[in-house]
C-alpha positions as CSV (number, residue, x, y, z in Angstrom):
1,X,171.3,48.7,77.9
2,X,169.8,45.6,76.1
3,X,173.6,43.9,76.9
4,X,173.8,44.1,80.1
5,X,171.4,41.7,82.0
6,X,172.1,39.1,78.7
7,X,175.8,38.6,79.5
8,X,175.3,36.9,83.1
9,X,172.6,34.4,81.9
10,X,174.9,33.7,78.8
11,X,177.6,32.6,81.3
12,X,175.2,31.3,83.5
13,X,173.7,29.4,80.8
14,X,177.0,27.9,79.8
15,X,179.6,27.5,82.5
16,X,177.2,25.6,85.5
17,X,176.7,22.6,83.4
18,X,180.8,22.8,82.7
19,X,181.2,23.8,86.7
20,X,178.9,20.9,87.8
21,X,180.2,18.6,85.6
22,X,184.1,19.0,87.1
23,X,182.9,18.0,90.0
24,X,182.2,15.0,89.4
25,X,178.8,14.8,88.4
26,X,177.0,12.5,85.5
27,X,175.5,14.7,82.3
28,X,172.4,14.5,83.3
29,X,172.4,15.4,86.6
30,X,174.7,18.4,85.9
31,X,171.7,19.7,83.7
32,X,169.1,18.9,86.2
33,X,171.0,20.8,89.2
34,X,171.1,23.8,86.7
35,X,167.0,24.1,86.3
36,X,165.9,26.0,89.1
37,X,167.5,28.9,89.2
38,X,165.8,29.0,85.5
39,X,162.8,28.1,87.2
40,X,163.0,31.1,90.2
41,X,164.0,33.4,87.9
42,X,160.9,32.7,85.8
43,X,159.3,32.7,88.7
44,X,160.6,35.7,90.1
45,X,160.0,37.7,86.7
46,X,156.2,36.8,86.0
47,X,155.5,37.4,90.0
48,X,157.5,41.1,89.7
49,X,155.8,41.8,86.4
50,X,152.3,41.0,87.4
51,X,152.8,43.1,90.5
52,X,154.3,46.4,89.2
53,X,151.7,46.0,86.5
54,X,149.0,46.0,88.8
55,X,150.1,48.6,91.0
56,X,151.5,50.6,88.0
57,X,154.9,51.1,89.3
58,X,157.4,50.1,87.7
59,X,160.4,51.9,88.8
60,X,160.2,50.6,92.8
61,X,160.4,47.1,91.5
62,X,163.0,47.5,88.9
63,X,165.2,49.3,91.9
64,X,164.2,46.5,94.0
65,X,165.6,44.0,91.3
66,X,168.9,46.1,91.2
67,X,169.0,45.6,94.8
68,X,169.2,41.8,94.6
69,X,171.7,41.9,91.7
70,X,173.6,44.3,93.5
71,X,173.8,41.7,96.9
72,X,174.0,38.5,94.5
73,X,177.5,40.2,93.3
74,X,178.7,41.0,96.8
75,X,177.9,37.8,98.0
76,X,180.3,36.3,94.9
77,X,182.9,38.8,95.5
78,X,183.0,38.2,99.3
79,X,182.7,33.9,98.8
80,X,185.0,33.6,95.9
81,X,188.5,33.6,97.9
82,X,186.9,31.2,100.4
83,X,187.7,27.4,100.3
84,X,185.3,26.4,102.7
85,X,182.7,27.8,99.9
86,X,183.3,25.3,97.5
């Protein structure tokens, strides 16, 4: 259970910087394009945490969570074959 949501940040974590970077873009500015989806996620995860906490349900927010994940991974599946996406 514990694997699951690691892998994707792993790769998240290591392949934008390499992705950024073979497109041209300088060190630095590779990492500073990767922050903020860091700093939504954060973001994101304190905001849905206080919530459910406060209304004391947890299991509407996690689906809700799923729910984004699930159309994230659409949207990759359905860009990834498209040139004009890059």
């Amino acid at each position: 259970m514990h694997f699951s949501p690691v892998v994707p940040r792993v790769v998240y974590a290591y392949l934008a910087p390499a992705i950024l970077r073979s497109l041209g873009y300088s060190p630095v500015t590779t990492l500073l394009c990767s922050v903020p989806p860091w700093v939504a996620t954060f973001a994101l995860s304190i905001l849905v945490a206080t919530t459910s906490d406060y209304y004391k349900r947890m299991y509407i927010f996690i689906l809700l969570m799923v729910l984004i994940s699930v159309v994230g991974m659409a949207i990759l599946l359905i860009v990834d074959d498209s040139v004009n996406a890059r």
